[in-house]
N, C-alpha and C positions, 0 to 999 in steps of 0.2 A: 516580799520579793518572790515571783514566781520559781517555780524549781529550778526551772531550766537554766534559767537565770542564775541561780546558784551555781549549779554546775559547770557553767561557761568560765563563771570566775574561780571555780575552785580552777578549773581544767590553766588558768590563764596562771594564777598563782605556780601551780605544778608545772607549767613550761619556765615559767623566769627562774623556778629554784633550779631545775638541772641547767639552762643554761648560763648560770651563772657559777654552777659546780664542773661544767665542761670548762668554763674559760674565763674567771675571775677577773681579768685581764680588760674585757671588752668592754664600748661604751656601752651604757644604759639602752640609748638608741639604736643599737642593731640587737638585742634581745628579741625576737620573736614571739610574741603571748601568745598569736592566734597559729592552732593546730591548722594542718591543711583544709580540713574537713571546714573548718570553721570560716577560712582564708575562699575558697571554693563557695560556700555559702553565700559570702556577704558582695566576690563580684560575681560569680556566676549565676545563682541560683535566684537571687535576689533579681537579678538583671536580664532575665531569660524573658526578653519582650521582641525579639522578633516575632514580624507580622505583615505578610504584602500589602504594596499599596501601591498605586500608579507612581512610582517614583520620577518617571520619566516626560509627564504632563505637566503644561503649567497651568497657574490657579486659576486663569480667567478660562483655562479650555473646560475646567469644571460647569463653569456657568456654563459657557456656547451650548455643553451636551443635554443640558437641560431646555435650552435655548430650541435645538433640534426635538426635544421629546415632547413640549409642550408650547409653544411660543405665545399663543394663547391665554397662557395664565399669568395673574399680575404677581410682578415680579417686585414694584417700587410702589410707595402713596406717600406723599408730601401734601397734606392740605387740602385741596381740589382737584390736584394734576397725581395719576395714575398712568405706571407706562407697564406694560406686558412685558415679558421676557422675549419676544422679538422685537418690540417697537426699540426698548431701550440696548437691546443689543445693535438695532442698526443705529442707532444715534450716534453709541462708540465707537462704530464701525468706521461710520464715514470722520468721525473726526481723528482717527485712528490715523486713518487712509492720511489728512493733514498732517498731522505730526511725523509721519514715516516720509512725507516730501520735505519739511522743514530739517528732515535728518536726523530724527531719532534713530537708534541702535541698539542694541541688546547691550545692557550695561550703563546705558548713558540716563543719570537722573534727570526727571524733570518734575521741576517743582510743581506743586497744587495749591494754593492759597485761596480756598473758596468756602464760604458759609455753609450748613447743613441745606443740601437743596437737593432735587433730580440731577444739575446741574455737576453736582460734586459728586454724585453716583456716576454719572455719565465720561465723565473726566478721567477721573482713577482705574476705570475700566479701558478708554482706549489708550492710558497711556502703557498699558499691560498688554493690550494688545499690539501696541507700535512696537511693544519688544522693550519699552524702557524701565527706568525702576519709579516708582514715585516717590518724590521728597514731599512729604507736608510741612506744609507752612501754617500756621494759625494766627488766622487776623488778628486776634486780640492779644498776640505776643508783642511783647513792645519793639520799637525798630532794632533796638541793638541787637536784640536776640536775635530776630529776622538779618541783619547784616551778616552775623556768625556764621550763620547756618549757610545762606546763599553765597558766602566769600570761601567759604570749606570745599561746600558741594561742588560749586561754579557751574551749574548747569544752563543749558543753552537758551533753555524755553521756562514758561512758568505758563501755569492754565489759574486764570482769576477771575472774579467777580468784581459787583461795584465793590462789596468789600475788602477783597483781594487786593484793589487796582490802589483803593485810599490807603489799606496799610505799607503797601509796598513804593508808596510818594516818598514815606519820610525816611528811606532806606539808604538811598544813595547807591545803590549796586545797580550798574549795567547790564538786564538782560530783558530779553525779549517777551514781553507781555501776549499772549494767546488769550484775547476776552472773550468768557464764554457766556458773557450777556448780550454778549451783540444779536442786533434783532435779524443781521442778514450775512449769518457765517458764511466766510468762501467756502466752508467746506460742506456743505448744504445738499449741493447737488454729487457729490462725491460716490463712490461705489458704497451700498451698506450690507456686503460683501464680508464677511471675515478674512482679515488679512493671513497670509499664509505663512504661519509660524515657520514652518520649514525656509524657505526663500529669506527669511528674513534671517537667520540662521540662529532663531533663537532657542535655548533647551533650556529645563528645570533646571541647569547649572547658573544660567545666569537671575540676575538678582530680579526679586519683584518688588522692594523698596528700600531705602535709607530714611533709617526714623533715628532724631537725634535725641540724647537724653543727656540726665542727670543734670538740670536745671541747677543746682548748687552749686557746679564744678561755672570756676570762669572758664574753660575750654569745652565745649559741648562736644559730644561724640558721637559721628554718624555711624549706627549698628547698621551693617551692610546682610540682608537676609534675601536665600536666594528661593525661587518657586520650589522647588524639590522639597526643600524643610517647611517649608507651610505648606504643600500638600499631604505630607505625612502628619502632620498637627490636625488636618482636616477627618482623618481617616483613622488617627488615632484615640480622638475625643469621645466619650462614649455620650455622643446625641439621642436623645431621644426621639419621639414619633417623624417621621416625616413633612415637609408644608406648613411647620412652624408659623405663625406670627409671629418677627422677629421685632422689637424696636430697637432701632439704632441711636442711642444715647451718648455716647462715647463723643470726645471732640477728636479731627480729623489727626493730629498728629499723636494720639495712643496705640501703640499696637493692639488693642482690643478690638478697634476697629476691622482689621481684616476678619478675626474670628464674627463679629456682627454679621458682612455683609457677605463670606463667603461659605459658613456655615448654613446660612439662610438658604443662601441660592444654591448649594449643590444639593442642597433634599429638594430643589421646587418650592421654597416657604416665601410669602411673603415678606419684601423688609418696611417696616415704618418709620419715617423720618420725623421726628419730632421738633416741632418749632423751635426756637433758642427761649424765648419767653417762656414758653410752658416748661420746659427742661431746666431750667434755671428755678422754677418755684414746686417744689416737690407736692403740694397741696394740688396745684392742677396738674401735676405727671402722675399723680394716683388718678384723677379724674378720664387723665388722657389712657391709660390705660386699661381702666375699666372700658371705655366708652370704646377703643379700639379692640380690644377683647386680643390683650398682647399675650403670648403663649412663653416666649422665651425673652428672659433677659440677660443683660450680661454687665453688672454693677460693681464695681471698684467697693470694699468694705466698706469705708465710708460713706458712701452716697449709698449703698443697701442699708447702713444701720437709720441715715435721715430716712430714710424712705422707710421704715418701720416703724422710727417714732411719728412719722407723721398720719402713720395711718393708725396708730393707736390712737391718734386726735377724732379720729374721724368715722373709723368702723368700718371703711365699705370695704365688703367682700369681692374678691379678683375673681371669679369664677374660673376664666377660662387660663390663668397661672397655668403653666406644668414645669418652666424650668427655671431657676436664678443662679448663674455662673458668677463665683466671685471669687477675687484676686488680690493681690499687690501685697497692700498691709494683712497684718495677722488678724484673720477672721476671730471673731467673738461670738461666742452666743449668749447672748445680752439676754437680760426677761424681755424683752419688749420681739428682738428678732425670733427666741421661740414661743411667743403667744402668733407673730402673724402666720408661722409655720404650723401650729397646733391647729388653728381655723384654716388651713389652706390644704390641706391634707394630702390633696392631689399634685401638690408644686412642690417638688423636690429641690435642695440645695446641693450643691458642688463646689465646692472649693479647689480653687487651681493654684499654683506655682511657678512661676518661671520669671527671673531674668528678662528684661530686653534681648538680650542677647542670645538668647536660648527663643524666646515666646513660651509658652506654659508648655512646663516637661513632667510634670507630676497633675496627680489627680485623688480628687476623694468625694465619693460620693454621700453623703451624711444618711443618717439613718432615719428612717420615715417617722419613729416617736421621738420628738426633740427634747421630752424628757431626757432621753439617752446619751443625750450631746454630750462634751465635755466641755469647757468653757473655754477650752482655746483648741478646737477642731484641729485632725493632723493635717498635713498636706496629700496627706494618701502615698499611691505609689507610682512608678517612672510610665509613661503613656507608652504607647511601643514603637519600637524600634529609639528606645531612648535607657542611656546605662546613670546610675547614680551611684558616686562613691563619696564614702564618705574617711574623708584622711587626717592624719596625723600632722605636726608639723616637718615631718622627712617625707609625705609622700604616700606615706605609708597606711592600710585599711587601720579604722579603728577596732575594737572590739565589736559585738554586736551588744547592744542598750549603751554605749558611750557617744561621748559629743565629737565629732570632727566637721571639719572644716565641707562646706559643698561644693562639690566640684559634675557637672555634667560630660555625658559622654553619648553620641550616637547621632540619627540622622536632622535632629532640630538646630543643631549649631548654626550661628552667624557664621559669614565667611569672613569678619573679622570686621575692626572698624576703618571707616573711608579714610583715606589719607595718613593711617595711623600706622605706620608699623611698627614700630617701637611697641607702643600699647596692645597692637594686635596679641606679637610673640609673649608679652607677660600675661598676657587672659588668658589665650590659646595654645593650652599647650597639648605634646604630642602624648597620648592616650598610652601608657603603659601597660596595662589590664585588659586591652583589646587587641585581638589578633588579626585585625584588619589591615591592612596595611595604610599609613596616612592616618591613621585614625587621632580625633584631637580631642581635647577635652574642655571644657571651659573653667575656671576657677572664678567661684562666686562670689566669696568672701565671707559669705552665709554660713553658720551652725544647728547641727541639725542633728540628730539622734535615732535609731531604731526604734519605735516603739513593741512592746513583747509581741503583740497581733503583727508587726510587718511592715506597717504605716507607719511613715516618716512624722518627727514632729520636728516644728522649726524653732529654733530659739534666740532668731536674730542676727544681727550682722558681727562681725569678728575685725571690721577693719574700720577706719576712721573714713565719712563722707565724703572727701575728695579725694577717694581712692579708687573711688566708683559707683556705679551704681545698688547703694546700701536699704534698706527696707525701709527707713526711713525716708528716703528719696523718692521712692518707690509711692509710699503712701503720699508724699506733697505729690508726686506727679499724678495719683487717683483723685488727688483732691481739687486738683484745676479738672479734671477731666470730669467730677461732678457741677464743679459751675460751668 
């Protein structure tokens, strides 16, 4: 045991003995262990991540400004078909321009049920621009779930494809199909114009999607997240070079997916859209990768560790690797994950954290010799402008190297779940440690600990699966998101 470490606990033993020789009397649980100093340390010191960031933009005006700096350069590639960051901005534009006549509104969802295409880039983008939030839908979800989701949300519009249009037959829900395969949209000749955020009266308060989760729960829960907390997630992240190759892997209804397509596009990097066929057989997503010369990924544990072992079948070298972001379930470093790191030397790993409800609020960047790894990597520590406490069961800070319960605090909060108030008020609760005013906190259900360096370690869920969304939930939702 480290000294320090020692002396926390002697310090903690010597606060219970006097106060239990002040007041014999009192319960166990108002006892005080932690000195000020120590109390000061674990919320302030620990949690000193203030850090500017355009708070007041929303995430598609990221792209536009890239849009204005370079329009020229390619922005999307699917296959054959390549669109610039002008062409596919005005694509959204004018169908933007569509949805703002049909009567989108700042706040109002509109579903997306479309296959990996241009088509589903192009879509998600103007309905950000019409001012609305996106709902995804995923075709290969069976109808009930599709019922759930679109009977909750009730949104007005849905943007589909032929696969869109076939899953959403055996639904049964009344709402208005937007086909974005038609060969001669009305909205074709439309202004391709950038719709005027202003006029439209939309600001980073209001939402940029509802993604529903916790597939276990018979009640699915739309996390309502608004542009302000995913531009701070964009600015908080510590990206690498610029102009990335990004591949977009992720299926449309993960949160991961925004980090793909708008980390890409606010450096200028290109995104690659990856077949469903190839994506689906890890043997030719190593192929597809090398051959696309992919720079950045962004892989759920699970589908990183197949993608290791299959490349240990196989041997080829990713040359132009530099980043792999992973998430959900509890990272491992497996022999197989640090042999492809040992030969990759240039491609760094990072391990993230977060909730749905949060999106990733901690961070850890791994150490360049994977000898060094531990075998269950920390989570690192809070991204900025984001607080991490970790509590007792009154509420109250742990010790520093003890287990408490995790709870988030700062600008990445959901604004709570759709239609949910009851469950909103029990997640979201009002921030006690923060002297903001409003300030909320989320309560994750998650156990987690100080490590002596600083870095959070996770050690799992603390509540039973229909309580919410649990670690284990977490990894079944990586694991559709890898097929």
């Amino acid at each position: 045991m480290a000294p320090k470490q020692i002396d926390r606990m002697t310090q903690h033993l010597q606060n219970l003995l006097c106060a239990v020789i002040a007041d014999a009397q009192q319960p166990v649980a108002r006892v005080e262990l932690l000195s000020s100093e120590e109390r000061a340390y674990l919320l302030e010191e620990l949690n000193r991540t203030a850090a500017p960031y355009p708070s007041e933009r929303c995430i598609h005006e990221l792209f536009e400004a890239q849009v204005r700096q370079a329009p020229d350069a390619m922005a999307v590639t699917y296959a054959d078909d390549r669109l610039s960051y002008g062409e596919l901005n005005a694509r959204a534009n004018r169908l933007a321009h569509h949805l703002i006549a049909l009567g989108v509104r700042p706040d109002q969802p509109v579903a997306i049920c479309l296959q990996r295409s241009p088509a589903m880039v192009v879509g998600l983008l103007a309905i950000l621009k019409a001012g609305g939030a996106y709902l995804p839908l995923d075709p290969a979800h069976p109808p009930a779930r599709l019922r759930q989701v679109l009977e909750d949300a009730a949104p007005q519009l849905v943007l589909a494809d032929a696969a869109g249009r076939a899953a959403l037959s055996d639904v049964g829900v009344d709402v208005r199909v937007v086909d974005l395969a038609t060969a001669t949209p009305p909205w074709a000749n439309l202004p391709a114009s950038n719709p005027d955020t202003r006029a439209l009266g939309l600001t980073s308060r209001h939402l940029a999607y509802v993604i529903y989760t916790s597939e276990s729960s018979a009640t699915p829960k739309g996390v309502e997240m608004s542009h302000g907390s995913l531009v701070n997630l964009l600015y908080s992240s510590q990206l690498g070079a610029p102009k990335r190759r990004t591949l977009q892997f992720t299926t449309l209804n993960f949160d991961v997916l925004f980090q793909e397509l708008f980390s890409c596009w606010r450096d200028g990097g290109l995104l690659v859209l990856v077949q469903e066929e190839t994506r689906a057989d890890f043997s030719a997503l190593l192929e597809f990768v090398w051959g696309e010369a992919i720079e950045r990924l962004f892989l759920p544990f699970v589908a990183l560790n197949d993608f290791a072992e299959v490349w240990g079948t196989k041997g080829v070298l990713l040359p132009s690797l530099r980043e792999i972001y992973t998430g959900g379930g509890q990272l491992r470093a497996t022999p197989m994950l640090s042999s492809f790191f040992e030969l990759h030397p240039r491609a760094k790993l990072i391990n993230q954290y977060g909730p749905t409800e949060t999106h990733v609020v901690t961070e850890h960047h791994l150490a360049a010799d994977p000898a060094c790894w531990p075998q269950l990597p920390p989570i690192g520590r809070p991204i900025a402008n984001t607080q991490i406490y970790l509590l007792d069961s009154h509420g109250e800070p742990v010790p520093f190297g003890a287990v408490g319960e995790l709870y988030i605090g700062g600008a990445g909060l959901a604004r709570g779940y759709l239609n949910r108030t009851e469950l909103t008020s029990e997640r979201f609760l009002a921030d006690p440690f923060s002297g903001e005013a409003g300030a909320r906190m989320y309560r994750t259900g998650d156990l987690a600990r100080y490590l002596p360096d600083g870095n959070l370690e996770l050690l799992g869920p603390q509540r039973r699966p229909e309580e919410g969304l649990r670690l284990p939930d977490r990894a079944r939702r990586d694991r559709g998101a890898a097929r």
